[in-house]
N, CA, C and O atoms as a GROMACS GRO file, in nm:
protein
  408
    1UNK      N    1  -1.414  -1.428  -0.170
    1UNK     CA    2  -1.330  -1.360  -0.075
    1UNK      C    3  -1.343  -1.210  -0.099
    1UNK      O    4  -1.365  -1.165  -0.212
    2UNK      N    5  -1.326  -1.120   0.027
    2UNK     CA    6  -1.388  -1.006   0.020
    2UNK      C    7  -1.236  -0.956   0.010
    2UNK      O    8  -1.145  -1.035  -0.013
    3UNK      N    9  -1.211  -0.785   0.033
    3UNK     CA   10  -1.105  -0.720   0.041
    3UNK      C   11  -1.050  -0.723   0.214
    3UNK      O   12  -0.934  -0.726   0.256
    4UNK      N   13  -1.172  -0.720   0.287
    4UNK     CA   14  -1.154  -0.707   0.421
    4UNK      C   15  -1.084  -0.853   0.506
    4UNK      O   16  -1.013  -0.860   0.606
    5UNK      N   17  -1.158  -0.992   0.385
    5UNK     CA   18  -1.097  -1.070   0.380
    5UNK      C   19  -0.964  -1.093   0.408
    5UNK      O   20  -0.934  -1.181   0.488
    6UNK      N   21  -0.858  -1.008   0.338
    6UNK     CA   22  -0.705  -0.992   0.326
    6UNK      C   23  -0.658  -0.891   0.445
    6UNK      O   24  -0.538  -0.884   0.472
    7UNK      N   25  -0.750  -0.817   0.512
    7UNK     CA   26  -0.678  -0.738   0.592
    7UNK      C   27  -0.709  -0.736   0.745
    7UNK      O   28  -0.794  -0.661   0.792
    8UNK      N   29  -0.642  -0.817   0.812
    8UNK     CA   30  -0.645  -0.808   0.966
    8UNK      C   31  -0.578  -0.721   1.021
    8UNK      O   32  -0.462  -0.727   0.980
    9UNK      N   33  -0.600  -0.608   1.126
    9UNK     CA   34  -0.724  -0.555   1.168
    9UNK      C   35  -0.778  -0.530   1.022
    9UNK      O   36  -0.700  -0.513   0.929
   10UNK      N   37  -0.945  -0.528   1.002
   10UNK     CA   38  -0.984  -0.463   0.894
   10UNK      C   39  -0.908  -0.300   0.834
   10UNK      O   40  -0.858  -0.209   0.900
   11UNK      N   41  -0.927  -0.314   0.686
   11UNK     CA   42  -0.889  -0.204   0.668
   11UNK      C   43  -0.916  -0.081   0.709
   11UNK      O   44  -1.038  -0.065   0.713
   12UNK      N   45  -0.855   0.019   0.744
   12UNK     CA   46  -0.828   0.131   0.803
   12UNK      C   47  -0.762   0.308   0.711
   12UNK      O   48  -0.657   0.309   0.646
   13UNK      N   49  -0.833   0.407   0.724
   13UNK     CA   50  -0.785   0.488   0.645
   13UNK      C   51  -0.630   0.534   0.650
   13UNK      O   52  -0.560   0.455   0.714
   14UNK      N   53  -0.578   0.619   0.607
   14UNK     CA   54  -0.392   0.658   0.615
   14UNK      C   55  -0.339   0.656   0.762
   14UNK      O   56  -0.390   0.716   0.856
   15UNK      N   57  -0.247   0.590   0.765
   15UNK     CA   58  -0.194   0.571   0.909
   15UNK      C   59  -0.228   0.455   0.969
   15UNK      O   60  -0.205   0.432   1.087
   16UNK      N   61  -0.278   0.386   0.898
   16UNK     CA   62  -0.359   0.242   1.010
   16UNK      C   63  -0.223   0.186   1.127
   16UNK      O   64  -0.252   0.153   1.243
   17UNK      N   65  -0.153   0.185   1.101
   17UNK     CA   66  -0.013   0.118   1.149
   17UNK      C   67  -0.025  -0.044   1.157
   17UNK      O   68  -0.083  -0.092   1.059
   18UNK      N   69   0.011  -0.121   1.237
   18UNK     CA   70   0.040  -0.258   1.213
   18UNK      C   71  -0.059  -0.384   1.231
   18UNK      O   72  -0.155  -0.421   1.163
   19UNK      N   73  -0.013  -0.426   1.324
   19UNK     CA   74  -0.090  -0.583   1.263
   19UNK      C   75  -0.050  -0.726   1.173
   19UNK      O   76   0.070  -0.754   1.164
   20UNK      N   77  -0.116  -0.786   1.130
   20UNK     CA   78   0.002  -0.915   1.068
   20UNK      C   79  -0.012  -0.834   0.938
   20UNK      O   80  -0.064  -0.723   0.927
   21UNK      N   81   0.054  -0.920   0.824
   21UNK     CA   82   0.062  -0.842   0.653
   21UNK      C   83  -0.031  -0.881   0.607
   21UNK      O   84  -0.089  -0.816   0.520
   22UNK      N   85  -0.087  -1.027   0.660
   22UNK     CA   86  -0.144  -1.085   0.564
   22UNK      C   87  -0.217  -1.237   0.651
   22UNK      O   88  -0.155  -1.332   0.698
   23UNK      N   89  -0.375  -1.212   0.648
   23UNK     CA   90  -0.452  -1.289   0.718
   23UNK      C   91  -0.539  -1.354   0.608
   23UNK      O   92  -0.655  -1.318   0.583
   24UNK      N   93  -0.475  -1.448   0.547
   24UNK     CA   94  -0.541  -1.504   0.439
   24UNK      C   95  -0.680  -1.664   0.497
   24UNK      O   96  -0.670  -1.754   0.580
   25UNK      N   97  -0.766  -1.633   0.421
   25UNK     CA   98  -0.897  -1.728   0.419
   25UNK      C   99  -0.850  -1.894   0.344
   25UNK      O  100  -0.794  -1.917   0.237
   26UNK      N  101  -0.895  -1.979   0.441
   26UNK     CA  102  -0.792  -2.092   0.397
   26UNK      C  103  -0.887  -2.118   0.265
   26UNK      O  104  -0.841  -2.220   0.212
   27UNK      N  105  -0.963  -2.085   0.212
   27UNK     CA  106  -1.001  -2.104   0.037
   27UNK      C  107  -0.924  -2.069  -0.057
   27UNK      O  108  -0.932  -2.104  -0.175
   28UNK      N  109  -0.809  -1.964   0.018
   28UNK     CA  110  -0.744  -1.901  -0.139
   28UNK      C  111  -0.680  -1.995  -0.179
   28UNK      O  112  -0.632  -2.078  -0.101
   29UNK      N  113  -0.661  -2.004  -0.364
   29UNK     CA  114  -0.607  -2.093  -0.461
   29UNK      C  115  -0.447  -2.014  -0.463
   29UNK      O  116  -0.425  -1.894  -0.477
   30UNK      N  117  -0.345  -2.129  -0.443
   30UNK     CA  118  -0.211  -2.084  -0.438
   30UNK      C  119  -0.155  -2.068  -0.616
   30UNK      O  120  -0.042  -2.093  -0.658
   31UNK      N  121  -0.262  -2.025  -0.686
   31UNK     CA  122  -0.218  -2.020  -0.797
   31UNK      C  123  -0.082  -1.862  -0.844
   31UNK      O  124  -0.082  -1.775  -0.756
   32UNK      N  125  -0.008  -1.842  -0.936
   32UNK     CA  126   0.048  -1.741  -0.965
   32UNK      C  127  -0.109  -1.568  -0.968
   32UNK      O  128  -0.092  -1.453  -0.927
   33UNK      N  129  -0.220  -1.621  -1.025
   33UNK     CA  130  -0.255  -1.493  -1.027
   33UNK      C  131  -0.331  -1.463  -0.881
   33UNK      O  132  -0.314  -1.369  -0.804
   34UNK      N  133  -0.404  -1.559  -0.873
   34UNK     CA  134  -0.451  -1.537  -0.709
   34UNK      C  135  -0.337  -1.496  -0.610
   34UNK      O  136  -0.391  -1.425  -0.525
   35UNK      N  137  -0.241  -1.505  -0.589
   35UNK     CA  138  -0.121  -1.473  -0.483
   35UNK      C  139  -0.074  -1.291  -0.548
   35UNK      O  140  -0.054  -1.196  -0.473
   36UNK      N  141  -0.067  -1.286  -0.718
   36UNK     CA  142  -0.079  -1.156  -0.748
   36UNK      C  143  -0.212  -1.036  -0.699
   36UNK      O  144  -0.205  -0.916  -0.670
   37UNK      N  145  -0.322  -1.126  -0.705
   37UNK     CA  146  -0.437  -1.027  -0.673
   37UNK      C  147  -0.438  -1.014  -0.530
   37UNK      O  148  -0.474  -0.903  -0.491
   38UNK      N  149  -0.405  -1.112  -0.426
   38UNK     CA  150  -0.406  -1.072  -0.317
   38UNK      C  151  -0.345  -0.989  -0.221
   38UNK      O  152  -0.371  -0.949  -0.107
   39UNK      N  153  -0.225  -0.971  -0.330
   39UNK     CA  154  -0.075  -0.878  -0.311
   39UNK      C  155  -0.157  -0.710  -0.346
   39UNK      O  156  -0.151  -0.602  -0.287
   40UNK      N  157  -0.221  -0.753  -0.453
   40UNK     CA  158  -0.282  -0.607  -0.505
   40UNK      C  159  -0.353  -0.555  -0.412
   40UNK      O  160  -0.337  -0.454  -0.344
   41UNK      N  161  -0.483  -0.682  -0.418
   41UNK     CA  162  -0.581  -0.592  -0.250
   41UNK      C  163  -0.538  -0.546  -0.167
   41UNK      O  164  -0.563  -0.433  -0.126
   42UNK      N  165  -0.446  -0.643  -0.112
   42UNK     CA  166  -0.327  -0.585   0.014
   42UNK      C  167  -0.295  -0.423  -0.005
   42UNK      O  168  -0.335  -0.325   0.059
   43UNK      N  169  -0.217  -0.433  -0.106
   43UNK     CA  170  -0.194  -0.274  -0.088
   43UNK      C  171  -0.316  -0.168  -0.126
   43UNK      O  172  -0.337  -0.063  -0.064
   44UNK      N  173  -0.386  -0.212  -0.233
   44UNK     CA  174  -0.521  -0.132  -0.220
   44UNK      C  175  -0.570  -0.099  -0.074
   44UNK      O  176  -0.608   0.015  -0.047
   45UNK      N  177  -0.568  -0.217   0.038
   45UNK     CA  178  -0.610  -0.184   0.174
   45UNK      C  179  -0.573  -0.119   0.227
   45UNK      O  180  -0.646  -0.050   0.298
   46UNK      N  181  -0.422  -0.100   0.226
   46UNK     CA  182  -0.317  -0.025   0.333
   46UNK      C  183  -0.326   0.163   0.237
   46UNK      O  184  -0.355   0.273   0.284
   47UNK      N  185  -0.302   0.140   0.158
   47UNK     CA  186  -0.304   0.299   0.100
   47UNK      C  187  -0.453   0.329   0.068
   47UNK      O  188  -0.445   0.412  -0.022
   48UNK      N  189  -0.580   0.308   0.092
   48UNK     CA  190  -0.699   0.358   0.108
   48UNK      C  191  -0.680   0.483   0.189
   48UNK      O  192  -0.616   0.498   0.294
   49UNK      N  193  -0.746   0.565   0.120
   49UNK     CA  194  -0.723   0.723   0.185
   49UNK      C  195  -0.641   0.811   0.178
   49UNK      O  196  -0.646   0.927   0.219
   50UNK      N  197  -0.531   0.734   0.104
   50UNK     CA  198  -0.460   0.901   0.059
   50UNK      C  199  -0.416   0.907  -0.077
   50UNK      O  200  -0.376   0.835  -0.168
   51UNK      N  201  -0.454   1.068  -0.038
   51UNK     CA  202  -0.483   1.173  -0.182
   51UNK      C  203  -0.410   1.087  -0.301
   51UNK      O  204  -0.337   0.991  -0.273
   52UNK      N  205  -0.427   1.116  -0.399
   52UNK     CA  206  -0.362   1.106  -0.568
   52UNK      C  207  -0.285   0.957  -0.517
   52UNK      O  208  -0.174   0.930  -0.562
   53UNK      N  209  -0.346   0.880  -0.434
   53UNK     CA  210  -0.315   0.685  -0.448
   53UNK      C  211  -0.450   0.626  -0.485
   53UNK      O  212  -0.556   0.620  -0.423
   54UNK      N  213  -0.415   0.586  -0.599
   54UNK     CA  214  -0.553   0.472  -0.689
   54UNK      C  215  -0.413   0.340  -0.719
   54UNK      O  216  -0.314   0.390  -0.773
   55UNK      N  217  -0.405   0.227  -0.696
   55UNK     CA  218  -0.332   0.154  -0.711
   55UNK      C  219  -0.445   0.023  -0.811
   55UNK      O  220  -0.541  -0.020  -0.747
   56UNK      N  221  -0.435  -0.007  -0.892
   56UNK     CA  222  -0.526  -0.113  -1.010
   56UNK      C  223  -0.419  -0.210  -1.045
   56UNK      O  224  -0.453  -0.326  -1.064
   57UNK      N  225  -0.283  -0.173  -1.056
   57UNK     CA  226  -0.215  -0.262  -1.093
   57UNK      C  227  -0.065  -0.266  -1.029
   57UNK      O  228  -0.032  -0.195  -0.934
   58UNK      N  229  -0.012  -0.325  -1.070
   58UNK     CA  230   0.193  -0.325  -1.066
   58UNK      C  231   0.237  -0.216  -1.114
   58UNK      O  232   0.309  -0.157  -1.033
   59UNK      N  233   0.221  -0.151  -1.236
   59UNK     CA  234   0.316  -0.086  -1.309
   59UNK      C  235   0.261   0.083  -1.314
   59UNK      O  236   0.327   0.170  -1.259
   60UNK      N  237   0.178   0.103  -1.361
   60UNK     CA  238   0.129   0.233  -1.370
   60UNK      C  239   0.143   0.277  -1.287
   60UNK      O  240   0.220   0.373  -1.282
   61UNK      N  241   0.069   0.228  -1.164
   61UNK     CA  242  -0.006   0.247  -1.060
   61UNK      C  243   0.100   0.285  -0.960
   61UNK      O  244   0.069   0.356  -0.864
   62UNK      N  245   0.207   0.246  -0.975
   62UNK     CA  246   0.300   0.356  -0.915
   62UNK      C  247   0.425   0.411  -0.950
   62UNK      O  248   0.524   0.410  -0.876
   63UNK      N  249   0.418   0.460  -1.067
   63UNK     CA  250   0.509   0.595  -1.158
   63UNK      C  251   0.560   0.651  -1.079
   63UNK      O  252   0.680   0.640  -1.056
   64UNK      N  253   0.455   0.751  -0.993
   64UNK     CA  254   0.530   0.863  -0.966
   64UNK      C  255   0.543   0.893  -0.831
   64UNK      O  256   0.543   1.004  -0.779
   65UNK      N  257   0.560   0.749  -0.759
   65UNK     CA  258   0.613   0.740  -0.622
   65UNK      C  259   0.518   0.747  -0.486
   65UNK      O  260   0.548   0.689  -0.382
   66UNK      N  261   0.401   0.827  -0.504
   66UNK     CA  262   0.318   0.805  -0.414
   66UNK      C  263   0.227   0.671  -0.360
   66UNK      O  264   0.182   0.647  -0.247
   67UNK      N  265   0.218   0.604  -0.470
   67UNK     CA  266   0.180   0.459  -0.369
   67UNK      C  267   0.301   0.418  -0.277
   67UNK      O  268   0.275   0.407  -0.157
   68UNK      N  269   0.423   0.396  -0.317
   68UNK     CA  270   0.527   0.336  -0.231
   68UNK      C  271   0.503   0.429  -0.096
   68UNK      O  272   0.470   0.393   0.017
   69UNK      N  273   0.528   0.535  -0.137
   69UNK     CA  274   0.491   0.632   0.036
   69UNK      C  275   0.386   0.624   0.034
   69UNK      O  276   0.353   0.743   0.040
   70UNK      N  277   0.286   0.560   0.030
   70UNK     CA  278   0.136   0.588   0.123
   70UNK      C  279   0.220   0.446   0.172
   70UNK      O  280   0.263   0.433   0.286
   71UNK      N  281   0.233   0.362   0.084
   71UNK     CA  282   0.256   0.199   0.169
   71UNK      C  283   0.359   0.248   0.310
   71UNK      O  284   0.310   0.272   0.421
   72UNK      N  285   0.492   0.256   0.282
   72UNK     CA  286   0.567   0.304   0.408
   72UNK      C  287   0.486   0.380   0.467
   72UNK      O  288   0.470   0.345   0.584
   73UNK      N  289   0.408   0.498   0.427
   73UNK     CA  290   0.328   0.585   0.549
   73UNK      C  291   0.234   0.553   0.626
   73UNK      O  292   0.209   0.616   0.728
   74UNK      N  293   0.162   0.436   0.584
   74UNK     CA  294   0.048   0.395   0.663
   74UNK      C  295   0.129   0.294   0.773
   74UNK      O  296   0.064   0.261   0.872
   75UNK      N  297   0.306   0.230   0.759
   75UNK     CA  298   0.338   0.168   0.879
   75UNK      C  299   0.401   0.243   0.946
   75UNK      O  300   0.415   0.217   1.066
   76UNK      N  301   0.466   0.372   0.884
   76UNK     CA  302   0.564   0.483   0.949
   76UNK      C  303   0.513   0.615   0.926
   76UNK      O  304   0.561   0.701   0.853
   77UNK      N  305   0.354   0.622   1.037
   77UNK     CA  306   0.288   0.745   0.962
   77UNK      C  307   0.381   0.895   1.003
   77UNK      O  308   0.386   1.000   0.938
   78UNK      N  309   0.446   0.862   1.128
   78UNK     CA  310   0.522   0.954   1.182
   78UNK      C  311   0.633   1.036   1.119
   78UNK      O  312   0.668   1.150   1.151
   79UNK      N  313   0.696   0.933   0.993
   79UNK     CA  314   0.828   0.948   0.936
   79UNK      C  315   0.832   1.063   0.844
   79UNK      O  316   0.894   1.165   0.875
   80UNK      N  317   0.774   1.052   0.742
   80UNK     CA  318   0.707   1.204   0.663
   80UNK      C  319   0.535   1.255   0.638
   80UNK      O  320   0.432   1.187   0.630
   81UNK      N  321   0.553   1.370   0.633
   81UNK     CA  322   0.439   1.453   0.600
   81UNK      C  323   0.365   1.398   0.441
   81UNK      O  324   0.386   1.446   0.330
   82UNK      N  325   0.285   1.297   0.474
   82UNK     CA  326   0.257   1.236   0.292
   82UNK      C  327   0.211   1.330   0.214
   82UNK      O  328   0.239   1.318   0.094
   83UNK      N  329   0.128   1.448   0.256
   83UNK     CA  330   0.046   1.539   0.230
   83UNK      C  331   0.142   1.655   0.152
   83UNK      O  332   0.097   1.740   0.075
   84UNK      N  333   0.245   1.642   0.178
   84UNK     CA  334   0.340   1.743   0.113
   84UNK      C  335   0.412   1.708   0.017
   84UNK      O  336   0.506   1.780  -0.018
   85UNK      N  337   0.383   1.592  -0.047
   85UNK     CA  338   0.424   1.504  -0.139
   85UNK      C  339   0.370   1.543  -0.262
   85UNK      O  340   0.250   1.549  -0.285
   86UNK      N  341   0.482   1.576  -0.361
   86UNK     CA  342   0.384   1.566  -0.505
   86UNK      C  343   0.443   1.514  -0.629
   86UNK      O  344   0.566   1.516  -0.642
   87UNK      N  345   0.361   1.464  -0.729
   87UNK     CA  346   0.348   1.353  -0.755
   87UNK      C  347   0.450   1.398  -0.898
   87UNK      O  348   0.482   1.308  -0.976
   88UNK      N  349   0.489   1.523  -0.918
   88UNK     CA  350   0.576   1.544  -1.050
   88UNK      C  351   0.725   1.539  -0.946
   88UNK      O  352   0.824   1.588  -1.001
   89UNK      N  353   0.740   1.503  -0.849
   89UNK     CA  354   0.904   1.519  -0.827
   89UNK      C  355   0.922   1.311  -0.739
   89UNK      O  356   0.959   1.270  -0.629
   90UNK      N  357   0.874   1.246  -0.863
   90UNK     CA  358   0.912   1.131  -0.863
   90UNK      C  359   1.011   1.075  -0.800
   90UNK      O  360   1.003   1.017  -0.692
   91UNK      N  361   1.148   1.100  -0.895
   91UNK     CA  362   1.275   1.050  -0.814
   91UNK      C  363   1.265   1.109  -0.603
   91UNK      O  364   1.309   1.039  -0.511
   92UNK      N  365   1.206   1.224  -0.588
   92UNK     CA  366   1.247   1.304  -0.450
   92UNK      C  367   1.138   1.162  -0.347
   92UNK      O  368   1.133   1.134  -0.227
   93UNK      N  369   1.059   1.100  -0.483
   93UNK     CA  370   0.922   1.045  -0.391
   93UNK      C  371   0.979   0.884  -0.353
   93UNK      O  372   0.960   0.823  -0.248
   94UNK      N  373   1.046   0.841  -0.461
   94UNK     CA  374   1.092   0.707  -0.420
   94UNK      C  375   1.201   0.740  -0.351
   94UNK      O  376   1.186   0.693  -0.238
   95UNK      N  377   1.309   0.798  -0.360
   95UNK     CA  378   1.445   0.802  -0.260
   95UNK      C  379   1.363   0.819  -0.116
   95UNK      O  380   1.350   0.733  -0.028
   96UNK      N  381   1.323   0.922  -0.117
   96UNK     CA  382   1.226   0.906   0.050
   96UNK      C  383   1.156   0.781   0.080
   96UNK      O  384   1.185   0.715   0.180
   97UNK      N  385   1.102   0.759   0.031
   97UNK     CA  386   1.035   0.571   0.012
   97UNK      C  387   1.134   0.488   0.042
   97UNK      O  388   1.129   0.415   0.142
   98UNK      N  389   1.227   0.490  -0.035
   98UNK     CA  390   1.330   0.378  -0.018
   98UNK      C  391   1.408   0.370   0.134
   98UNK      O  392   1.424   0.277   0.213
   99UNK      N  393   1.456   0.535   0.136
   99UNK     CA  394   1.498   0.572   0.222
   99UNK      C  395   1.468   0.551   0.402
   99UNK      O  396   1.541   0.513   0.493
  100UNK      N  397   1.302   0.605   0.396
  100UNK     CA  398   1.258   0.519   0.507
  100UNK      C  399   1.211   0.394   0.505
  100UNK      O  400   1.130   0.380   0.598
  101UNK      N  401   1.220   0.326   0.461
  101UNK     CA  402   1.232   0.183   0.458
  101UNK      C  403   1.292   0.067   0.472
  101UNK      O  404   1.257  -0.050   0.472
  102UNK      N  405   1.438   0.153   0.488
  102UNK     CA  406   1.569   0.136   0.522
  102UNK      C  407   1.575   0.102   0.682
  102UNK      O  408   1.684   0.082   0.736
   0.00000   0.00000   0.00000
């Protein structure tokens, strides 16, 4: 299974907007880590393309708030300016995250 595999419309750079979440290949194994890795690609797909988002895992990978806003920004590209985002004012990055998500 590919990455493009997981993403109907194929993946798309920042802003893609909608579509289903999740167009899975009837081979995938419903095991605990396969349903984790496909969760991962997923968002690897949707935040492709913007700045200082590398997402590899759960935990690191989003510290300091900019994966959560690329994720909300690529369905609500309209809502904030992602580009004006930076990555040492954490708490300002998830309350906005949370916030439009709301």
């Amino acid at each position: 299974m590919t990455t493009n595999d997981l993403c109907w419309p194929p993946c798309s750079g920042a802003g893609g907007g909608g579509g289903p979440l999740f167009a899975l290949s009837s081979s995938l194994k419903s095991s605990a880590n396969s349903i984790k890795e496909v969760l991962l690609q997923w968002c690897q797909c949707r935040t492709r393309g913007y700045q200082g988002v590398k997402i590899e895992n759960f935990s690191t990978s989003w510290n300091d708030g900019l994966a959560f806003c690329a994720l909300i920004h690529h369905f609500y590209p309209d809502a904030f300016d992602f580009d004006k985002l930076d990555p040492k004012n954490r708490r300002q990055n998830f309350d906005l995250a949370f916030r439009t998500a709301e």
